[in-house]
MIFIMAR-69427 format. One record per residue: z, x, y of N, C-alpha, C in turn. Coordinates in steps of 0.02 Angstrom, whole numbers, padded with zeros to 5 digits, always signed. Layout:
# residues N
ZXYZXYZXY ...
END
This chain:
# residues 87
-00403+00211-00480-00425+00277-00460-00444+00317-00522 -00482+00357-00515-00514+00401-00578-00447+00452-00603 -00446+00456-00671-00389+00495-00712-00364+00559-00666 -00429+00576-00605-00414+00669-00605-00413+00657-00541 -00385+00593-00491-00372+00591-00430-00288+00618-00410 -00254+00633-00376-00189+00671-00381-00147+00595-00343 -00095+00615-00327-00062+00561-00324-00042+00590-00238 -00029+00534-00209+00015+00585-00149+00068+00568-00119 +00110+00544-00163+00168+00542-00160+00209+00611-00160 +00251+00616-00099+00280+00690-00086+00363+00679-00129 +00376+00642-00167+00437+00646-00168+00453+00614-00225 +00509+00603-00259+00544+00563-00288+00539+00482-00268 +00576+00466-00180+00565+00415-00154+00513+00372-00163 +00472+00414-00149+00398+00385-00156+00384+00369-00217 +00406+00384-00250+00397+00335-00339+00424+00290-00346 +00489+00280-00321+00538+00228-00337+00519+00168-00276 +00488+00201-00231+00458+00138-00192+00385+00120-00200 +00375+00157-00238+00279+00139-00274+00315+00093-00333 +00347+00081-00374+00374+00041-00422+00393-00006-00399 +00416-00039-00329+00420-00098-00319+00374-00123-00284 +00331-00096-00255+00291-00142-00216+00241-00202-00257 +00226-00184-00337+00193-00236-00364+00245-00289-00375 +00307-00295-00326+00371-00340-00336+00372-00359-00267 +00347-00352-00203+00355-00353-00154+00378-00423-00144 +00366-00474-00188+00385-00551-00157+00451-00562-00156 +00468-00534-00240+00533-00563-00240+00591-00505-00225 +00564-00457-00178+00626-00419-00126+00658-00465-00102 +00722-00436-00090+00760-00481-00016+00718-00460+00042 +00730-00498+00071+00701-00501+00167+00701-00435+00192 +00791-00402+00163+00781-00334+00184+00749-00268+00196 +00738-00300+00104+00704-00238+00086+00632-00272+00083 +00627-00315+00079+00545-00309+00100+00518-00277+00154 +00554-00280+00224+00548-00247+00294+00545-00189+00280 +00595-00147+00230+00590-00072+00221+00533-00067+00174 +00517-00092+00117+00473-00092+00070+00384-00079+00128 +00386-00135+00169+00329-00113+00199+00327-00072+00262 +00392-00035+00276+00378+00039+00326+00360+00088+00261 +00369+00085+00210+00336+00135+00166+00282+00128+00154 +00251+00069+00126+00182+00061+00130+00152+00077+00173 +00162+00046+00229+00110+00060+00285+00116+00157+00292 +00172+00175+00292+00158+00252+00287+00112+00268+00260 +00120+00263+00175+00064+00264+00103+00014+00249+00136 -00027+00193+00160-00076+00174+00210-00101+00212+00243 -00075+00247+00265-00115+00289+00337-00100+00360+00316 -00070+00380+00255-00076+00450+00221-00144+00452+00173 -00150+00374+00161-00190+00383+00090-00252+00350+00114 -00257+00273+00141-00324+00260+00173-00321+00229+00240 -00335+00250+00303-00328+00221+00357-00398+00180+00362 -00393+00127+00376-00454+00092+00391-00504+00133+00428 -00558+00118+00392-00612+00168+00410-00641+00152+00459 -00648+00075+00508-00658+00043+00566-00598+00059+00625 -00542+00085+00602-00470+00105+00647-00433+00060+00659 -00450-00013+00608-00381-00040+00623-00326-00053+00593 -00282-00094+00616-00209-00096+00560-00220-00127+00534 -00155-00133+00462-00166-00149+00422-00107-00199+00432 -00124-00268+00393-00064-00317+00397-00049-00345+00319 +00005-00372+00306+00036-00393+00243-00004-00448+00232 -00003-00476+00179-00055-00544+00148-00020-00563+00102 +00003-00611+00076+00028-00632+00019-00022-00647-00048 -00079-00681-00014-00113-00706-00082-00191-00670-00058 -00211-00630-00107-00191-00592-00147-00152-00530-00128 -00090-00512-00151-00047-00478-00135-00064-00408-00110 -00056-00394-00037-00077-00318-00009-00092-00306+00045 -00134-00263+00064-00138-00266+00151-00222-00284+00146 -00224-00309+00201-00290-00343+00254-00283-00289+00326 -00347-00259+00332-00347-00221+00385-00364-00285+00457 -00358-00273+00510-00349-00329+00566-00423-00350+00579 -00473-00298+00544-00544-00311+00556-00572-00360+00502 -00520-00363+00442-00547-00431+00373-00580-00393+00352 -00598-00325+00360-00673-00285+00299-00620-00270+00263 -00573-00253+00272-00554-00192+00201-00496-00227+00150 -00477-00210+00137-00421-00230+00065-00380-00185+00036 -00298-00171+00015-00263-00113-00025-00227-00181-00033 -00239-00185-00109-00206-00226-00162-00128-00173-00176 -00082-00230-00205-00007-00185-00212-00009-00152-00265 -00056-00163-00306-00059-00117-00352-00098-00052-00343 -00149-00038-00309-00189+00005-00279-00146+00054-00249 -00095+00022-00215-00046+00077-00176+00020+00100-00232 +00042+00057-00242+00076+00091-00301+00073+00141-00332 +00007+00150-00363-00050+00210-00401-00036+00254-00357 -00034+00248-00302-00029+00304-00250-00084+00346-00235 -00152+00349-00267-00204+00381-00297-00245+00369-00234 -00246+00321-00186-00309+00285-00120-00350+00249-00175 -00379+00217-00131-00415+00155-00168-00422+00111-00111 -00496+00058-00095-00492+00017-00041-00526-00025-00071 -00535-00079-00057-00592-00127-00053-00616-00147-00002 -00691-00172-00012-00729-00163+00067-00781-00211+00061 
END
């Protein structure tokens, strides 16, 4: 994202769970489940698929796949917290 994009993370939380998601593999089970109710929040605060659909987990390359295959939010993209898509 460009230097002078703002971040939109409302909280503290939201940093400390933007810091693990470029770790998302090697969570436990647990917290991976919680790890991605935050994301997907981040997701739909920051870029909702611009076609309207959901977004699902992907392992390789690590991030979400919207259900339509156009779009892309790499774990690092969300992390930044900044929006960012690929398309």
């Amino acid at each position: 994202a460009p230097s002078f994009a703002k971040s939109v993370f409302k909280d503290s939380s939201d940093a400390r769970m933007a810091s693990r998601q470029t770790n998302f593999a090697s969570l436990p089970p647990q917290e991976q489940t919680r790890q991605n109710m935050w994301a997907q929040t981040m997701i739909q605060r920051i870029n909702p698929c611009p076609q309207g659909y959901e977004w699902n987990r992907i392992d390789a390359p690590s991030g979400y796949h919207c259900r339509g295959r156009n779009h892309f939010i790499s774990d690092e993209l969300l992390a930044e917290g900044k929006g960012g898509i690929y398309m």
